[in-house]
N, C-alpha and C positions, 0 to 999 in steps of 0.2 A: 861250287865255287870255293877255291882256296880261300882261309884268311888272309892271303897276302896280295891277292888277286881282288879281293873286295876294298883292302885296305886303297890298291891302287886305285881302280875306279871309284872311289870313294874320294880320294887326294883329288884325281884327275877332275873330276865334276865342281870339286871348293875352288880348283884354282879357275876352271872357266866361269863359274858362278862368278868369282871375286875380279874378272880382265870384263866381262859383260854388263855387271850392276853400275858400277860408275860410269857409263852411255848411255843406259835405259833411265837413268836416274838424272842426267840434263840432258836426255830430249825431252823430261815432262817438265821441264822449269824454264825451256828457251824463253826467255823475255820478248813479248810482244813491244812494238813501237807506241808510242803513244799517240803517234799521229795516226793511228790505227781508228781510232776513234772518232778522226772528221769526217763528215757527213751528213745525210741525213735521216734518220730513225722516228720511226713511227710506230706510236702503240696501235696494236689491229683493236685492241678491243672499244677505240672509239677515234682513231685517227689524229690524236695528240702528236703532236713533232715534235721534236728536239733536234735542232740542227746545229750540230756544232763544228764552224769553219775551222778550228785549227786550236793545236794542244803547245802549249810553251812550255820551255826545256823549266820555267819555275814555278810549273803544276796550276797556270792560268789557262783556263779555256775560254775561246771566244765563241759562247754560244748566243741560240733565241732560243726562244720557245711558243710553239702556234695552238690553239684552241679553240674554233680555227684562226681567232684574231690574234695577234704579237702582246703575251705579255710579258713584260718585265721580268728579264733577269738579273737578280742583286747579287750572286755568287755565281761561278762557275768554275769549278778545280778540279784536279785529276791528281792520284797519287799512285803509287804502287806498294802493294803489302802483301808480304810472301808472293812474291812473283808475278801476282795478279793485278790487272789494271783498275782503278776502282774509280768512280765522279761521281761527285757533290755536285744537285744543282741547286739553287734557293732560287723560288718564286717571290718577287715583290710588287702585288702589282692588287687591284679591286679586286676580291674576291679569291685570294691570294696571299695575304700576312704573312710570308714566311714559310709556305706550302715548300718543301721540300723533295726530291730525288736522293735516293742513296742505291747508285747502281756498279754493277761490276761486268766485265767483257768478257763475255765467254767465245773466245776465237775457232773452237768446233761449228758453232752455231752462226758467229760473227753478229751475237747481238747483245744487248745491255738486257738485264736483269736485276730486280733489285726489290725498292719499296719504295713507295709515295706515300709521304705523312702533309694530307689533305687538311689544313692549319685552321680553317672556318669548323669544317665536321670535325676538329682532332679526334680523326680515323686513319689508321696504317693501310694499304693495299699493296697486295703483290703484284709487281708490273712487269713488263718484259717488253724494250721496245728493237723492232726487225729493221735493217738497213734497206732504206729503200732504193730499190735499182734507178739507175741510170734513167733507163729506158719512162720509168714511171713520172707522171706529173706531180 
């Protein structure tokens, strides 16, 4: 190979590299909806809910939360940080002071992920909760 023959396919490659990077570069950042997020989710590891009907354009969610009975939700918020959907839940309720969710939406998987800081045991746990189908009761 010529030097002038490398230099071209050398040119030729930076200039498709540099017309392709900026499309590969926002398809990974396409913004998910927020209403992405209503439904209802369940931890497998012991059948906990979070059902949350609906996400407001001013970062309020109107959730519950089951165990299996309804306790008290005191917060519920959704925000977006670098591109990623993320909700704050706070528990207020017996056994509950402030029991907290700090999750985020991973749209591959279509589930929340995150940590539960358990306010009675102040103990962190790593959570993950699955959307449950339709079809399921």
């Amino acid at each position: 190979m010529t030097k002038t023959s490398w230099v071209t396919s050398c040119t030729v490659l930076f200039l498709a590299a540099a017309a392709i990077g900026p499309a590969l570069a926002q398809s990974k950042t396409t913004e998910v909806a927020a209403d992405r997020l209503a439904g209802r989710w369940v931890r497998p590891d012991g059948g906990y809910i979070l059902e949350i009907r609906s996400a407001q354009a001013d970062g309020k969610l109107e959730a519950a939360y089951l165990n299996p009975r309804s306790i008290k939700v005191g917060r519920a918020e959704w925000r977006r940080e670098e591109g990623r959907l993320l909700v704050f839940i706070e528990l207020r309720d017996v056994n509950y002071p402030g029991s907290t969710y700090n999750l985020r939406y991973v749209p591959d998987k279509d589930s929340l992920v995150g940590a539960y800081y358990q306010a009675v045991q102040k103990q962190t746990f790593d959570v993950e909760f699955a959307r449950q189908k339709k079809d399921n009761p």
